[in-house]
C-alpha positions as CSV (number, residue, x, y, z in Angstrom):
1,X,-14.2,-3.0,20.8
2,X,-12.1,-4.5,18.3
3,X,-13.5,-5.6,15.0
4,X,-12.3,-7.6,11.9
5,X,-13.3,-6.9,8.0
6,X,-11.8,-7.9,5.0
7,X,-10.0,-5.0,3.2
8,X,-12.2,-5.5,0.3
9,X,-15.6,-5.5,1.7
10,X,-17.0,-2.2,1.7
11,X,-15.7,0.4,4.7
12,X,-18.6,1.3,7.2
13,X,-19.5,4.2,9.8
14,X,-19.4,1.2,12.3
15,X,-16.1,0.1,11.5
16,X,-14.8,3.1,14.0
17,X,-11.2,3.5,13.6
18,X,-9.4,1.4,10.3
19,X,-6.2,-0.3,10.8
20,X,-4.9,-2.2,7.8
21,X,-2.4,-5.3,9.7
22,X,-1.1,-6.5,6.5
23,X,2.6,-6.5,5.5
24,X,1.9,-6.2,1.5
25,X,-0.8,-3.4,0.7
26,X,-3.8,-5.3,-1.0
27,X,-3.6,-5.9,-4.9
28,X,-6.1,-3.9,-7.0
29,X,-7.5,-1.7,-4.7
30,X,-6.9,1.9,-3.6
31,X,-6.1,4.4,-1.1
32,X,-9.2,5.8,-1.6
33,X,-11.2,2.5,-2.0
34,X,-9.9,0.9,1.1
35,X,-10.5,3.8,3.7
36,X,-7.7,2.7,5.9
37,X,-6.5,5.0,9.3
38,X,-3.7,3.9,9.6
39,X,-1.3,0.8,7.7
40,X,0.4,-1.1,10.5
41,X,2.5,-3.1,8.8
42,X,5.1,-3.7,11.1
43,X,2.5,-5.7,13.2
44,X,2.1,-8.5,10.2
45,X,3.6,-11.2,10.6
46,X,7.4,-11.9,9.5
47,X,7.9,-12.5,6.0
48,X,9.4,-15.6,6.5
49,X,6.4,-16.8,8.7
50,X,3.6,-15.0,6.1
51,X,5.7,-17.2,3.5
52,X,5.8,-20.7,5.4
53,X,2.0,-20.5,7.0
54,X,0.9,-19.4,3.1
55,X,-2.9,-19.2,4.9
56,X,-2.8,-23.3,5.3
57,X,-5.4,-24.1,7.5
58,X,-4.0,-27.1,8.7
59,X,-0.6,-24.9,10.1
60,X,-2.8,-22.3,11.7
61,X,-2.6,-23.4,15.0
62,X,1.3,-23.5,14.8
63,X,1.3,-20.1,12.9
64,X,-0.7,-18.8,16.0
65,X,2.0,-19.7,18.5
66,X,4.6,-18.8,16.1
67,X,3.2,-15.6,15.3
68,X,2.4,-14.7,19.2
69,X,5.7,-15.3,20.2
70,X,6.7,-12.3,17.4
71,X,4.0,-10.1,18.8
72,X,5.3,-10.3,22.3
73,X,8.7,-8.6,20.7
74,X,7.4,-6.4,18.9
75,X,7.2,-2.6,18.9
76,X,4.5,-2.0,17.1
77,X,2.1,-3.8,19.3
78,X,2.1,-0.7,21.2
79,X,1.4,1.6,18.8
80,X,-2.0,-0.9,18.0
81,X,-2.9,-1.2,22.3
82,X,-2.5,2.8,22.1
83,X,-4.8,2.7,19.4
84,X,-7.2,0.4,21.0
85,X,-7.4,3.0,23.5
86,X,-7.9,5.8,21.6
87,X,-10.6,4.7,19.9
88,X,-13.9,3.2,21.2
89,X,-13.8,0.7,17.6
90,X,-10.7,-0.4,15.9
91,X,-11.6,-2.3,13.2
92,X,-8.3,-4.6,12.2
93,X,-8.2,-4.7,8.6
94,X,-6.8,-7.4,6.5
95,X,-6.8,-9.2,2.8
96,X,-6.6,-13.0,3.7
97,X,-9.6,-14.4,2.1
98,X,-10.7,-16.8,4.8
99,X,-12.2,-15.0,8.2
100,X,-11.2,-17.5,10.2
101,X,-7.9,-18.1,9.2
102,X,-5.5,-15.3,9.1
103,X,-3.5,-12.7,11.3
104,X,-6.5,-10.5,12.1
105,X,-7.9,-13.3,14.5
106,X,-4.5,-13.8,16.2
107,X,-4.4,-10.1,16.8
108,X,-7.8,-9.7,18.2
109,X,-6.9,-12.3,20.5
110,X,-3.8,-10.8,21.5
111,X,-5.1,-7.3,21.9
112,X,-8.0,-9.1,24.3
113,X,-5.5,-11.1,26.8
114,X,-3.3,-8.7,27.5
């Protein structure tokens, strides 16, 4: 089962296995504090992309696509289907402040069609 949380909302039993996807590790908060597994930041988004979809709704749907088509080449998306496997709940982790419109969502999607 794969699971989204906000980096910053408290960590849970339920959350299973943590996986922080962001690039940049989240300001103001610590090691500690965040509970992560593991910090994947190879599978964030490029920084060029993070820069020009700057967590604009409106672009989200073109910052999927975009973002997909990085995924598709890239080596870490292994390492996070391994980890899928390993783990009966991966909770993806990230700092965005909307839930609906960030890089989590695109990977949980990713991670569920292939």
């Amino acid at each position: 089962m794969i699971k989204l949380k906000r980096v910053y909302d408290a960590p849970e039993p339920s959350d299973g296995y943590r996986v922080l996807v962001d690039r940049l590790w989240p300001r103001g908060l610590t090691k500690d504090k965040a509970a992560i597994d593991t910090w994947l930041k190879d599978i964030a988004p490029s920084t060029e992309l993070r820069k020009w979809f700057a967590h604009d709704p409106a672009k989200f749907s073109e910052f999927s696509a975009r973002y997909l088509s990085e995924l598709d080449n890239n080596p870490a998306a292994k390492t996070l289907f391994d980890l899928q496997a390993q783990h009966a709940v991966v909770t993806l982790v990230y700092g965005a402040k909307d839930p609906k419109v960030n890089q989590a969502v695109v990977l949980r999607d990713f991670l569920g069609g292939k």
